[in-house]
C-alpha positions as YAML, in Angstrom:
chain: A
units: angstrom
residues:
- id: 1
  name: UNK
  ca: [197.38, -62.70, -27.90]
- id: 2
  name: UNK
  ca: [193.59, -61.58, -28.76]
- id: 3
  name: UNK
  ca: [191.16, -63.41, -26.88]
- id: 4
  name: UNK
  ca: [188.19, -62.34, -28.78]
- id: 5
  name: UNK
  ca: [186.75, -64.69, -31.08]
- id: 6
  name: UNK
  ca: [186.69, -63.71, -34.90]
- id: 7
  name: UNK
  ca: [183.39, -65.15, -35.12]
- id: 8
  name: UNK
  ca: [180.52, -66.08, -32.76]
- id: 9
  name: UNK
  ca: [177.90, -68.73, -33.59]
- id: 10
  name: UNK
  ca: [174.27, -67.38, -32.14]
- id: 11
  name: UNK
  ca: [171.87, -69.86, -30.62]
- id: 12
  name: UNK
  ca: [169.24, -68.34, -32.82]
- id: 13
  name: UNK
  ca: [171.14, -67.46, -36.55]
- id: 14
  name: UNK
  ca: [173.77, -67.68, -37.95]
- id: 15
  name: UNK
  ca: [177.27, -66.56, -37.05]
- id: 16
  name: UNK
  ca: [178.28, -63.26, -36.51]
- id: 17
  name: UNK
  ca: [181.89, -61.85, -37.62]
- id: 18
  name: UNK
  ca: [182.49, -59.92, -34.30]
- id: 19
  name: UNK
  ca: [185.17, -57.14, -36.45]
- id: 20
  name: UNK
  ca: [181.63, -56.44, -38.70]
- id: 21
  name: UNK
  ca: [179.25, -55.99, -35.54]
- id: 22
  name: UNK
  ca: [181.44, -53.12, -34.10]
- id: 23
  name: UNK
  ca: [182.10, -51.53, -37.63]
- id: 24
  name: UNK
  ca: [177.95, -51.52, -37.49]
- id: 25
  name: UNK
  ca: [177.86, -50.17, -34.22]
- id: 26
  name: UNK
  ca: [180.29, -47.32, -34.91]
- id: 27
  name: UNK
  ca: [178.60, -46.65, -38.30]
- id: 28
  name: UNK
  ca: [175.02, -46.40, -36.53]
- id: 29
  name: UNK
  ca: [176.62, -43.50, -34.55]
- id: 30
  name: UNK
  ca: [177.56, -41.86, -37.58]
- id: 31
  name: UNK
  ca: [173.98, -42.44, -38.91]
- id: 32
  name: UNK
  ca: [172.45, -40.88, -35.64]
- id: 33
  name: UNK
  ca: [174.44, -37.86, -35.50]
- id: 34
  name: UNK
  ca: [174.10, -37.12, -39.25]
- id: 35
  name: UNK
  ca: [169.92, -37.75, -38.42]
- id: 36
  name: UNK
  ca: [170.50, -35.32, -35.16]
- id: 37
  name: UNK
  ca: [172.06, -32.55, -37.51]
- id: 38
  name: UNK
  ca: [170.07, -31.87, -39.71]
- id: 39
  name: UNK
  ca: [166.52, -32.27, -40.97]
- id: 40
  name: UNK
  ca: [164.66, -35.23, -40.44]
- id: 41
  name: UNK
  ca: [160.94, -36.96, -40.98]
- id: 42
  name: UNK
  ca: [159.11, -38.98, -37.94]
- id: 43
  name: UNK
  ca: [159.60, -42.05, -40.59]
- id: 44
  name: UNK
  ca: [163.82, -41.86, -40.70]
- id: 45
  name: UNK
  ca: [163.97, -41.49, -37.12]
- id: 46
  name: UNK
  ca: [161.29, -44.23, -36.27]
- id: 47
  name: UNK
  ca: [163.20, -46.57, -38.90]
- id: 48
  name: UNK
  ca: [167.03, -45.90, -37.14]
- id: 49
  name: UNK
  ca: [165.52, -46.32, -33.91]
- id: 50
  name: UNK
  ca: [164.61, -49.93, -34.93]
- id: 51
  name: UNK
  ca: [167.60, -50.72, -36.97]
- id: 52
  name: UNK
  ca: [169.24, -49.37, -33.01]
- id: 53
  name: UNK
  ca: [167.38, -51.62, -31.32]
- id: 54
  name: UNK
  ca: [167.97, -55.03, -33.55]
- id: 55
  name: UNK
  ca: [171.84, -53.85, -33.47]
- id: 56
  name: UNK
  ca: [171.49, -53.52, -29.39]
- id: 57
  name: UNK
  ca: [169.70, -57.44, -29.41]
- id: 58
  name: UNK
  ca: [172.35, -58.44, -32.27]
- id: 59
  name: UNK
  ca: [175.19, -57.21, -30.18]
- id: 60
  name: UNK
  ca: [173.92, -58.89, -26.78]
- id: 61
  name: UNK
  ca: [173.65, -62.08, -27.56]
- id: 62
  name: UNK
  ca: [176.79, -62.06, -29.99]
- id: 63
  name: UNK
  ca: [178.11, -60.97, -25.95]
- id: 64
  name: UNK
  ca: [176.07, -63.63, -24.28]
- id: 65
  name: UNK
  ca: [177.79, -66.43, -26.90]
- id: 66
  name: UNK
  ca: [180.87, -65.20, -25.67]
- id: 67
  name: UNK
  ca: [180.86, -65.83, -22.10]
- id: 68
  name: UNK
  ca: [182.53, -69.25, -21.06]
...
């Protein structure tokens, strides 16, 4: 039996389908190794890091929701 919800309703937005978050989470890791290996401007790296850090607040309170 999987006790993870499917989806989580977030006090501030919509829901969030929990099997798309981690599919984003593992393709941002893809992203920042293929930015680590090879050549990159200031402005890619600047723009991942905040796409990183809305995924981190995304995935926290998708968490949080979870809790009983």
């Amino acid at each position: 039996m999987n006790s993870v919800p499917q989806r989580v309703h977030m006090v501030s937005g919509p829901e969030v389908e929990v099997r798309e978050l981690l599919s984003e989470l593992v393709d941002a890791h893809a992203d920042t190794v293929q930015l680590a290996s090879g050549p990159a401007t200031d402005v890619a790296w600047s723009a991942h890091c905040d796409y990183l850090r809305d995924l981190k607040r995304l995935a926290q309170e998708a968490l949080a929701c979870m809790d009983p």
